[in-house]
N, C-alpha and C positions, 0 to 999 in steps of 0.2 A: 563570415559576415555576421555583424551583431544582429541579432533579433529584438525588434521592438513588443514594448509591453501590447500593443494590439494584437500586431501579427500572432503574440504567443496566445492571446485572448482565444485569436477565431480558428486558430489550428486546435485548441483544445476542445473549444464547442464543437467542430467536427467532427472530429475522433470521437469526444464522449455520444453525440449521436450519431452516428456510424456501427459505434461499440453496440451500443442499445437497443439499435434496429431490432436485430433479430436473435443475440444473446442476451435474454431478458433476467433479470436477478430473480433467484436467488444465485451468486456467483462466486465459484473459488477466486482468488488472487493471494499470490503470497500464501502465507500461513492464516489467512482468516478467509472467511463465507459471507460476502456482503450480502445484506438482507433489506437494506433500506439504501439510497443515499440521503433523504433528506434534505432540506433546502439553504441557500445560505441567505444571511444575515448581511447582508454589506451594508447596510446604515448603522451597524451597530459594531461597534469597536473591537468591543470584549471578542467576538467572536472569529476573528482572524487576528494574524501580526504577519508579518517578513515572512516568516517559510512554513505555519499552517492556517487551513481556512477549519472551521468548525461547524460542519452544519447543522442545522436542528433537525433532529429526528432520524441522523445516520445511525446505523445499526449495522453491526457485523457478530460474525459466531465465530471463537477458537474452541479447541480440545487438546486436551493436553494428552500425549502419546501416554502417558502413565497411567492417568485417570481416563478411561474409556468411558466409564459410567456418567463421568460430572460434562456439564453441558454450560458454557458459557456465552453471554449474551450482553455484549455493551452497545451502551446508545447515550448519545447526547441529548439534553434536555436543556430547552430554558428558563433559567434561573429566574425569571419572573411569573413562570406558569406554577400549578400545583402540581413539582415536577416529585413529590414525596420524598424530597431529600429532608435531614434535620435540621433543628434550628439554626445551626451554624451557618449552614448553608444556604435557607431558603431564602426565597425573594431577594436572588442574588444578581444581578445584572450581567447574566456573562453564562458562560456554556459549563454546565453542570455532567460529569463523567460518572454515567451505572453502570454497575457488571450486575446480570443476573444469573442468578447461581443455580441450576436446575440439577439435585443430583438424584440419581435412578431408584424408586421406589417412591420419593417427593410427589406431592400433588402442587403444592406453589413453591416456586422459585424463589431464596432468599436478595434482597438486593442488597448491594455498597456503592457507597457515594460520594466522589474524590472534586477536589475541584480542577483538576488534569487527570490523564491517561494513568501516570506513573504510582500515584498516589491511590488512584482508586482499585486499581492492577494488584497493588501489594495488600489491599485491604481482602480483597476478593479471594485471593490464593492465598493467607497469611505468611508470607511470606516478603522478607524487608529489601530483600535482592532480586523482586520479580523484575517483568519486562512489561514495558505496555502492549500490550495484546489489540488494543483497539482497532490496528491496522492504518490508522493515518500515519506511522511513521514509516509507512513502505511508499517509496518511490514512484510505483506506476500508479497506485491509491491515490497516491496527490495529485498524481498528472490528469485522471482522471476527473476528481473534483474540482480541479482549476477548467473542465468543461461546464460544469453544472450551471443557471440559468444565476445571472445575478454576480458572479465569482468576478469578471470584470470591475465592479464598482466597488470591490475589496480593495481601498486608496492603499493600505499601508503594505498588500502584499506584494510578494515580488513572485513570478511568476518563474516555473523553472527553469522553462530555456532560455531567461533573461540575467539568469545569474551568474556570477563570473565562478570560470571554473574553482575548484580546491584548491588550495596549496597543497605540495607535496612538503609537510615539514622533515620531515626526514632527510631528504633532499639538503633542503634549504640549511639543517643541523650541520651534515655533511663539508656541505659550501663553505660552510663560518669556519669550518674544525681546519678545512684544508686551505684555507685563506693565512689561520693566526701559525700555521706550521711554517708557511711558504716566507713568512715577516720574521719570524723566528732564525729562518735558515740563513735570508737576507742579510739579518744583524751578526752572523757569526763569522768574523776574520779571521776564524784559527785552521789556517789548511788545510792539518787531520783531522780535524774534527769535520769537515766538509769531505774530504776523502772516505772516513771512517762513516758518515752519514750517507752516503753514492751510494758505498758499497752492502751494505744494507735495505738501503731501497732497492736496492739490484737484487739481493735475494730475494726480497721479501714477494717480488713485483708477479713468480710463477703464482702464489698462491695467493693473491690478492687476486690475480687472474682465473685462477681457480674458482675463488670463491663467487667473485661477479659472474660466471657464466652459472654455477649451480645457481645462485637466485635470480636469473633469468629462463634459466630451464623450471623452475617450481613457479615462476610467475607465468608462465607458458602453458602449465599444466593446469594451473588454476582459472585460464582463462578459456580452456579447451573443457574443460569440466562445468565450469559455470555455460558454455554455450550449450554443451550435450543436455543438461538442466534445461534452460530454457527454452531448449527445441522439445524436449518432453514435456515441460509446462503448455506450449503451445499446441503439440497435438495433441494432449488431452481434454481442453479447449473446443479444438475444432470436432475430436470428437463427442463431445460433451453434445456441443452445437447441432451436429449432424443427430444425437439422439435424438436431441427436444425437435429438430425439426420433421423426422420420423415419426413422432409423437402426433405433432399436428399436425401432418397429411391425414395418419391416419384416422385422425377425430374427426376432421373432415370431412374423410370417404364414409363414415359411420353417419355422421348428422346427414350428408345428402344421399346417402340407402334411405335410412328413415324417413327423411323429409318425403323422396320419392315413393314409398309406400303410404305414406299419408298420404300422399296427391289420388294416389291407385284406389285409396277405399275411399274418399271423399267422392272422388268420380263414380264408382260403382254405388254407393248409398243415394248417391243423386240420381241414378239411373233406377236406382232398383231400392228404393225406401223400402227401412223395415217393415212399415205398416201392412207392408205390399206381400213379404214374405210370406 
C-alpha cells in the first residue's frame, strides 16, 4: 500500500513524541550523541530540499575511535543570525554547518565553518576524504526529524516512507548484459557454433550455480549480523532508558524524604518556637 505524504507526516510526529517521552536527549543513535534537535524552518527554502531537512540549532557530538582526547561538536546555524562564521559566509540565507573542535587540555574549542556537512567535516578533521559526521545522513536521524514540529510544511521534502524504493542497479546491469547475449545468440545461424555455445553454458551452469548460492549465503550473513547489531543497539537503549529512569525515582524518593522532614520541623518549630527553647 502506498503511503501518503500526511499518513507519513503523523506516524512521524508520533514516534518522534513517543521517542521523547521518556528517553530524553542527550541521545546515542548511529555513530553520533544528539544534544539538541533544533527547530525547522519550513517557510524558508534554503533549509530543507527532497531528502534532508536542516534544523536551526541541531547539535550532535562524534569521536573518533583514534583520537580519544578530541571532542567534536556540530550544529547548524542561521546564516542570517551572528552565526560567527567568515565573510564569505555570513549573512547567508541558508543553514550554516560548525564543527567545534574541543581537544583535551584546551579551555575554548576551535570552530570551522562549511556551507554543508561534507565540506565543513573535512575542514574540522583536515582531512580531504572525511565523512560527514553530522549525523543527518543516518536513516533513523531523518526519520526522526521528519517528526519535529513544523517538518510537515517542508513543501519540497519528500518524506521517507513516501519514497519509492532504490533500484538495484547491479541487477538491472545484469538484465541489460543478459538480454544483448540472448540477441546475439538469436542472430547466429551457424549450428556449431550454437552446439559448441550449449555446450559451454552446460559447463559453466555448476559454477555459476556455485557462485550465486555463496553470495546468497554472505548476503544471509550480512543480514543476520546487521540484525544481532541492531538488537544490541536496542538493548543498550532500553538499558540506557531503564538507568535514567532509576535515576529519577531515585531523585524523587530523596526530594519527598527532604520535603517530608521539612514538613516534621516546620510542625515542631510551630509547636515548640525557638523563642520558647
Amino acid at each position: 500500500k502506498k503511503v501518503t505524504r500526511e499518513e507519513a507526516s503523523i506516524a512521524s510526529r508520533e514516534k518522534f513524541k513517543e521517542l521523547n517521552k521518556d528517553d530524553k536527549l542527550p541521545r546515542k543513535i548511529g555513530e553520533v550523541t544528539i544534544l539538541q534537535w533544533g527547530k525547522v524552518a519550513a517557510d524558508r527554502e534554503n533549509f530543507h530540499n527532497t531528502r534532508f531537512i536542516w534544523p536551526i540549532g541541531f547539535k550532535s557530538r562524534w569521536t573518533d575511535d583514534n583520537e580519544q582526547d578530541v571532542m567534536y561538536e556540530s550544529e547548524i546555524r542561521d546564516g542570517k543570525d551572528e552565526s560567527g562564521a567568515p565573510d564569505d559566509l555570513s549573512k547567508m540565507d541558508g543553514p550554516i554547518f560548525v564543527v567545534c573542535v574541543t581537544r583535551k587540555g584546551e579551555d575554548k574549542p576551535t570552530e570551522f565553518f562549511g556551507k554543508n556537512g561534507k565540506q565543513v567535516w573535512r575542514r574540522a578533521t583536515k582531512d580531504d576524504k572525511a565523512k560527514d559526521h553530522t549525523g543527518l545522513r543516518d536513516e533513523e536521524i531523518c526519520k526522526l526529524l521528519e517528526g519535529l514540529k513544523h517538518a510537515s510544511s517542508c513543501k519540497n521534502y519528500e518524506f521517507i516512507a513516501t519514497r519509492p524504493p532504490q533500484l538495484d542497479l547491479d541487477s538491472e546491469v545484469k538484465s541489460t548484459k543478459k538480454k544483448k547475449k540472448k540477441s546475439r545468440s538469436n542472430g547466429d545461424t551457424d549450428q556449431k557454433t550454437k552446439v559448441a555455445g550449449k555446450k559451454r553454458k552446460a559447463d559453466s551452469q555448476p559454477k555459476k550455480e556455485s557462485q550465486k548460492t555463496k553470495r546468497a549465503r554472505d548476503r544471509e550473513e550480512k543480514l543476520q549480523d546487521k540484525a544481532k547489531e541492531k538488537e544490541g543497539k536496542e538493548k543498550k537503549q532500553q538499558q540506557a532508558a531503564e538507568d535514567k529512569r532509576l535515576v529519577r525515582e531515585e531523585d524523587a524518593r530523596k526530594r519527598k524524604e527532604a520535603k517530608e522532614l521539612q514538613e516534621i520541623e516546620q510542625k515542631w518549630l510551630s509547636r515548640y518556637p525557638i523563642e520558647d527553647l
